[in-house]
C-alpha positions as CSV (number, residue, x, y, z in Angstrom):
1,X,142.5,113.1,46.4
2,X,141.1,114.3,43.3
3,X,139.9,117.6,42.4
4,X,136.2,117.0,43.0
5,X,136.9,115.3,46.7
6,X,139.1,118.6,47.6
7,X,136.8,121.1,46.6
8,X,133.6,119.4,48.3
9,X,135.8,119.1,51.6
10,X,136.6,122.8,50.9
11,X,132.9,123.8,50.6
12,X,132.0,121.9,54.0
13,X,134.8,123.4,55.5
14,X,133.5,127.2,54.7
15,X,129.7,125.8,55.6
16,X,130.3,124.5,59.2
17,X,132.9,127.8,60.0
18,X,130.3,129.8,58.4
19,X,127.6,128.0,60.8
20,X,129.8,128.5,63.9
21,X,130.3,132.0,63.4
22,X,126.5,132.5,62.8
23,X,126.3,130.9,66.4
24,X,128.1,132.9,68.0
25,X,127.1,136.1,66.6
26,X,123.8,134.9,67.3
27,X,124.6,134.0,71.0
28,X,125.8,137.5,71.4
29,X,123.1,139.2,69.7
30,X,120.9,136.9,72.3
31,X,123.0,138.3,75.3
32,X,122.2,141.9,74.5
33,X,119.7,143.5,77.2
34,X,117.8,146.1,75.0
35,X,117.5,149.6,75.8
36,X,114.4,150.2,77.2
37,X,112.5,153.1,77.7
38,X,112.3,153.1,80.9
39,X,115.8,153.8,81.3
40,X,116.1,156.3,78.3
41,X,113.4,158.4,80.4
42,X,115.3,158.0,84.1
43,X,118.1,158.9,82.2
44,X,116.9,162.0,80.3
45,X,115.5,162.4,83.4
46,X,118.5,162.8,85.4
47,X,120.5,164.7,83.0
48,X,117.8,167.4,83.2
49,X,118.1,167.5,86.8
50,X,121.8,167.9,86.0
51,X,121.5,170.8,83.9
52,X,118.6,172.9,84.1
53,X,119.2,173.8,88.1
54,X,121.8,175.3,88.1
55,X,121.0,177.8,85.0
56,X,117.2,178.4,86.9
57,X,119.3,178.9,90.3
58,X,121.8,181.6,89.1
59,X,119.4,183.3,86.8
60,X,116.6,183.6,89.8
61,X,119.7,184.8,92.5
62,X,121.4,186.9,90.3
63,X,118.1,188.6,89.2
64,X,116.2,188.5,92.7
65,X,119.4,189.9,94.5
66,X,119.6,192.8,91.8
67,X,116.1,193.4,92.2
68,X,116.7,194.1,96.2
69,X,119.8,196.6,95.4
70,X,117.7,198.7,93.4
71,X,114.8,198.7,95.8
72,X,117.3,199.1,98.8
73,X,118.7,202.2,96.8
74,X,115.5,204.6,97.0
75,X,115.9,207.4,98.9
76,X,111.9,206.6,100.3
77,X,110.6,202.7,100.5
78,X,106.8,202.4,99.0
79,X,104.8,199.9,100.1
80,X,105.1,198.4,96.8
81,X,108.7,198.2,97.1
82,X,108.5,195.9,100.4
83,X,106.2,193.5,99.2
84,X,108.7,193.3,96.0
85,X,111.5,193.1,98.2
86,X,109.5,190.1,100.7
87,X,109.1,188.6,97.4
88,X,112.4,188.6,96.0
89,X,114.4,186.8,99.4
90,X,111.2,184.5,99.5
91,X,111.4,183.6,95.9
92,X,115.5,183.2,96.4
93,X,114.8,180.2,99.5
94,X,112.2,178.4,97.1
95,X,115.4,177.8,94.7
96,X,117.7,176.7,97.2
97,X,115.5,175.1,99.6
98,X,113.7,172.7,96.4
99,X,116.0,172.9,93.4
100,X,119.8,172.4,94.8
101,X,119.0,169.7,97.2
102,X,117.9,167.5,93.9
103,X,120.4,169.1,91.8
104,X,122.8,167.6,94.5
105,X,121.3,164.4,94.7
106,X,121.1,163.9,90.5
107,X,124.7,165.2,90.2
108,X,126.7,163.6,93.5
109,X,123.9,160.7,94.8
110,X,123.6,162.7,98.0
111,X,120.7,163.0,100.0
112,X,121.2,165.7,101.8
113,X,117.3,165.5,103.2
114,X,118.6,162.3,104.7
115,X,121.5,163.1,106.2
116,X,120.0,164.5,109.3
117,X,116.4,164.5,111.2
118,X,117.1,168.4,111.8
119,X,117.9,168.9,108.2
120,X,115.1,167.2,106.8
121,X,112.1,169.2,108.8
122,X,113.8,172.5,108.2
123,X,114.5,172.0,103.9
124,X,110.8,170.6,104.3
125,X,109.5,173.0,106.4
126,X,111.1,176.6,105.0
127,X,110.5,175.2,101.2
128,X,106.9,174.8,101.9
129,X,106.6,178.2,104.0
130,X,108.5,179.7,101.0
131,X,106.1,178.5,98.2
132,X,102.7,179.6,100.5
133,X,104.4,183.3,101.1
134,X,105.7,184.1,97.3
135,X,101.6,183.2,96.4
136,X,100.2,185.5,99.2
137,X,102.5,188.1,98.5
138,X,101.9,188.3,94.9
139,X,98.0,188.6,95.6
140,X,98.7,191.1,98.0
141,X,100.9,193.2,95.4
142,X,97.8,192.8,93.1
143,X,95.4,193.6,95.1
144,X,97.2,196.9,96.2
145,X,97.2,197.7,92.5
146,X,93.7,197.2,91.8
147,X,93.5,199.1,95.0
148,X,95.3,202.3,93.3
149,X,93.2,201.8,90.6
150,X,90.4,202.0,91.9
151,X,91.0,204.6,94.3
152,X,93.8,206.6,93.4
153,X,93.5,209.6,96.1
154,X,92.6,207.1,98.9
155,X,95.6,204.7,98.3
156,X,98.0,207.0,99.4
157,X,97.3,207.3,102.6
158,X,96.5,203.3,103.4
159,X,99.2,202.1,101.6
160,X,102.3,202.8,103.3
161,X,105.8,201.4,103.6
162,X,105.0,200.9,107.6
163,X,102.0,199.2,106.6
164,X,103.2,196.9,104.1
165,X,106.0,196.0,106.4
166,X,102.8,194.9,109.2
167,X,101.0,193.2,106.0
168,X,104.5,191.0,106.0
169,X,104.5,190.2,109.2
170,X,101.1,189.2,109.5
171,X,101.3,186.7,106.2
172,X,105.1,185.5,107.5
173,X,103.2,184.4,111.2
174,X,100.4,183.0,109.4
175,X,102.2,180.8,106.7
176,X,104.9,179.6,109.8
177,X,102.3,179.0,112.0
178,X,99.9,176.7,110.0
179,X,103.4,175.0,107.9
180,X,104.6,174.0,111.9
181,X,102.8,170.7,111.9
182,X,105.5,169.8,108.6
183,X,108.3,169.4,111.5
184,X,106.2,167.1,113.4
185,X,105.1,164.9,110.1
186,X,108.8,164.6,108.6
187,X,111.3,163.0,110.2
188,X,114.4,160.8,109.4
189,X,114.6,157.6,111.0
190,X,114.5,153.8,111.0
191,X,110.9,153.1,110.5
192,X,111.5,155.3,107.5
193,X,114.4,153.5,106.5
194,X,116.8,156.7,106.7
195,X,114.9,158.6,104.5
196,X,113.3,162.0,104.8
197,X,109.2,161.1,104.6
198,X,106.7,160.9,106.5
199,X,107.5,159.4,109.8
200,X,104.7,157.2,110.7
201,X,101.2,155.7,108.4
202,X,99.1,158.2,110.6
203,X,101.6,160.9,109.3
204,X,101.0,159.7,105.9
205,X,97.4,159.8,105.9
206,X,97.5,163.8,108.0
207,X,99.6,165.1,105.1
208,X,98.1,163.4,102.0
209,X,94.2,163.9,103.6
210,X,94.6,166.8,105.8
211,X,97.3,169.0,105.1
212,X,97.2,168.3,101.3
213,X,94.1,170.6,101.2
214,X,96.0,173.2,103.2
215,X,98.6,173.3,100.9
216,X,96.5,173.4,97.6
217,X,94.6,176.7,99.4
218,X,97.5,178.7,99.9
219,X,99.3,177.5,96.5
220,X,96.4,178.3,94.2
221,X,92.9,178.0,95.8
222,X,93.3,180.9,97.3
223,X,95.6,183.1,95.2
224,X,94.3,182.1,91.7
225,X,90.4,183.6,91.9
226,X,91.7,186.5,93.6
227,X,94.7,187.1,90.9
228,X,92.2,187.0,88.4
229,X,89.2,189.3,89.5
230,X,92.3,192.2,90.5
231,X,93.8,191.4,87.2
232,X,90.1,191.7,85.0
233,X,89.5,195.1,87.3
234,X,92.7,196.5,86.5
235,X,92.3,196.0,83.1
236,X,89.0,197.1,82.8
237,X,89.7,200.4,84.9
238,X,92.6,201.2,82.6
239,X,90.4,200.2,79.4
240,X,88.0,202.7,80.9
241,X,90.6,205.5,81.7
242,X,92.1,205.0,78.1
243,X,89.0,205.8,76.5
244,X,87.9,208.7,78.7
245,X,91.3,210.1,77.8
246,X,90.6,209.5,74.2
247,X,87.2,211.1,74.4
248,X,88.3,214.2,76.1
249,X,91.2,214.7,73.4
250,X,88.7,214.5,70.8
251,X,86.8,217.0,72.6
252,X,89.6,219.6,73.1
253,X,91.1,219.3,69.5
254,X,87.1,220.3,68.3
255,X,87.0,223.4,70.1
256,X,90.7,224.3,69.3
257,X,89.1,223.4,65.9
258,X,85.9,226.1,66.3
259,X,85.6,228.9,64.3
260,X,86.1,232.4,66.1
């Protein structure tokens, strides 16, 4: 073999290994599933749920709990003071009735809706109730300080510890008694396929049609316009005090000004 025929069997040699390995890299590049974006969102999506709970669930007990010490520490409860209190256990079950049952299920792949019927329409039933009395009682705690501003002698004798406590009671009855119809719409069974939802289609239909509305008035039909009329009046009272204040400075330091 001469030194032409061994260097063109060289170069076909290099050609047709080169050519298989471009093959197979290619075949392999072809067997790749791309990363799609669906699955970069579920799984942004799930390390969120991983996360942020547990910092929103600590921060909101450890704060909420302080909150009733100090108000459990007066020597005299204000009225103010029980609707802060009502509104620091009520804002304590919304974290653990709606954020650690899907911090459970993102972190562990437990359910724990599903695990029982009596489970289910309870988690439903006191996250819902929860939500509807941390709105009411924030419109109440506004509307007792437009209330002082308003009329500042008068207050004092309406709004009274005893009275707030029967305010309470009153909203806590209310918001029980119109949430009951969630333990009768939720249910965990086969026709749901072991799932906590809706039990039946008529179900469906009451809660998207019926109780949908409900829920939209005492979440922020209701609160919202009256949050913001109390808010604008105690702004504007204060506004107003401010500048009466201001003008009855100016008025005292020109007579302290007057020549004798």
């Amino acid at each position: 073999m001469d030194a032409t025929t061994k260097f063109s069997s060289n170069v076909t040699l290099i050609n047709v290994t080169e050519q298989e390995s471009f093959n197979a890299t290619s075949s392999n590049v072809s067997g790749w599933e791309p990363y799609s974006i669906d699955s970069y969102y579920r799984d942004t999506r799930v390390l969120l749920w991983r996360v942020i709970p547990p910092i929103l669930v600590s921060i909101g007990t450890i704060g909420n709990a302080l909150t009733i010490i100090v108000l459990l520490r007066q020597k005299k409860m204000t009225s103010t003071a029980v609707f802060l209190f009502s509104l620091a256990l009520s804002d304590t079950l919304i974290l653990c009735s709606g954020l650690l049952p899907n911090w459970v299920y993102n972190t562990w792949d437990i359910n724990v809706l599903s695990l029982s019927s009596p489970g289910c329409k309870a988690i439903v039933y006191l996250h819902h109730c929860s939500f509807h009395l941390s709105s009411l009682l924030i419109v109440v705690v506004t509307l007792e300080r437009t209330a002082c501003v308003l009329f500042p002698h008068k207050v004092r004798l309406c709004c009274s510890a005893h009275n707030a406590g029967m305010i309470i009671i009153s909203i806590v009855l209310a918001v029980f008694g119109i949430n009951i119809i969630l333990l009768v719409i939720f249910d965990v069974s086969e026709y749901t396929s072991g799932t906590c939802t809706k039990s039946t289609k008529e179900y469906l239909d009451l809660f998207h049609y019926v109780y949908g509305w409900i829920d939209f008035t005492l979440t922020f039909g209701a609160p919202f316009p009256l949050l913001l009329i109390g808010n604008v009046i105690i702004v504007v009272q204060l506004a107003r005090s401010r500048s009466r204040r201001q003008r009855v400075n100016i008025s005292g330091q020109a007579r302290d000004t007057r020549p004798v």
